[in-house]
C-alpha positions in Angstrom: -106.9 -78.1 -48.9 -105.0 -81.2 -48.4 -101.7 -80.6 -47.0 -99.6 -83.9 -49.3 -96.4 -83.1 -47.8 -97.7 -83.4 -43.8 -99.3 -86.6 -44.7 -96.5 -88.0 -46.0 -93.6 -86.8 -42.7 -96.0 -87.9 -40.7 -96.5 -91.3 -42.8 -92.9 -92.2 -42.4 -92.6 -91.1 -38.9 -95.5 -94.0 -38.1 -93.8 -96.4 -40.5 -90.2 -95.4 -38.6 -91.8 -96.8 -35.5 -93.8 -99.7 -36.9 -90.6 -101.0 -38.1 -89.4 -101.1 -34.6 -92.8 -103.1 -33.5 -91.9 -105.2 -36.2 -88.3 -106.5 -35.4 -89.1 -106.7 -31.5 -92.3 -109.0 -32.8 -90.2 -110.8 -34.7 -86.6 -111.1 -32.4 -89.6 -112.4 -29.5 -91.0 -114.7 -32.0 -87.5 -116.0 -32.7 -86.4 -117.0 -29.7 -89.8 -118.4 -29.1 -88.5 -120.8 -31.6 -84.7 -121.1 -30.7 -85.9 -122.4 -27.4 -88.5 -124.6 -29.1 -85.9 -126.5 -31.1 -85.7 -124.0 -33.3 -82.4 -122.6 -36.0 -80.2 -119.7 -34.1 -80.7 -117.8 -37.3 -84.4 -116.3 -36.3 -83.5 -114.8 -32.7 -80.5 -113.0 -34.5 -82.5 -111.9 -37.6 -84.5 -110.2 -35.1 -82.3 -108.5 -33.3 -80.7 -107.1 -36.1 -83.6 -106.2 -37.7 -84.3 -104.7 -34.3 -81.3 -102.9 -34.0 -81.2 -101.6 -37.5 -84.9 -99.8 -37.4 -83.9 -98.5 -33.7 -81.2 -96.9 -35.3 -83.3 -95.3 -38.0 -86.1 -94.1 -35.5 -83.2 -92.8 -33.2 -81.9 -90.5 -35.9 -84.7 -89.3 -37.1 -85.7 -88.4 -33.7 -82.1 -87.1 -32.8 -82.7 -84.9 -36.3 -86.1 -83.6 -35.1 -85.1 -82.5 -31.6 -82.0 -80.6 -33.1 -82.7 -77.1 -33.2 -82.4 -75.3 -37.0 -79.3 -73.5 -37.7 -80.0 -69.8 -37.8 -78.0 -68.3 -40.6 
């Protein structure tokens, strides 16, 4: 039996990280650009982007290493 709800933790977990892949690819790929003649915007959409999914994978790794209330 297929275990739905495993599949899907472990789903965002991967997607948690791949959005910090994403907005480092895309801060390098902006100042790539800046310092080809580029617009300032790209180098700062990355890093906030960048800082916005660290922030999300940081808290749900924070949540995960925090030990369960025992009642």
């Amino acid at each position: 039996m297929v275990n739905l709800s495993k599949i899907v933790r472990q789903a965002d977990v991967l997607l948690d990280l791949m959005g910090v892949a994403v907005g480092s690819m895309l801060l390098v790929v902006g100042i790539e650009t800046y310092r080809g003649d580029g617009s300032v915007g790209w180098p700062i959409a990355g890093s906030v982007l960048f800082l916005i999914n660290l922030w999300v994978a940081g808290r749900r790794f924070a949540r995960r290493r925090r030990p369960t209330p025992s009642p």
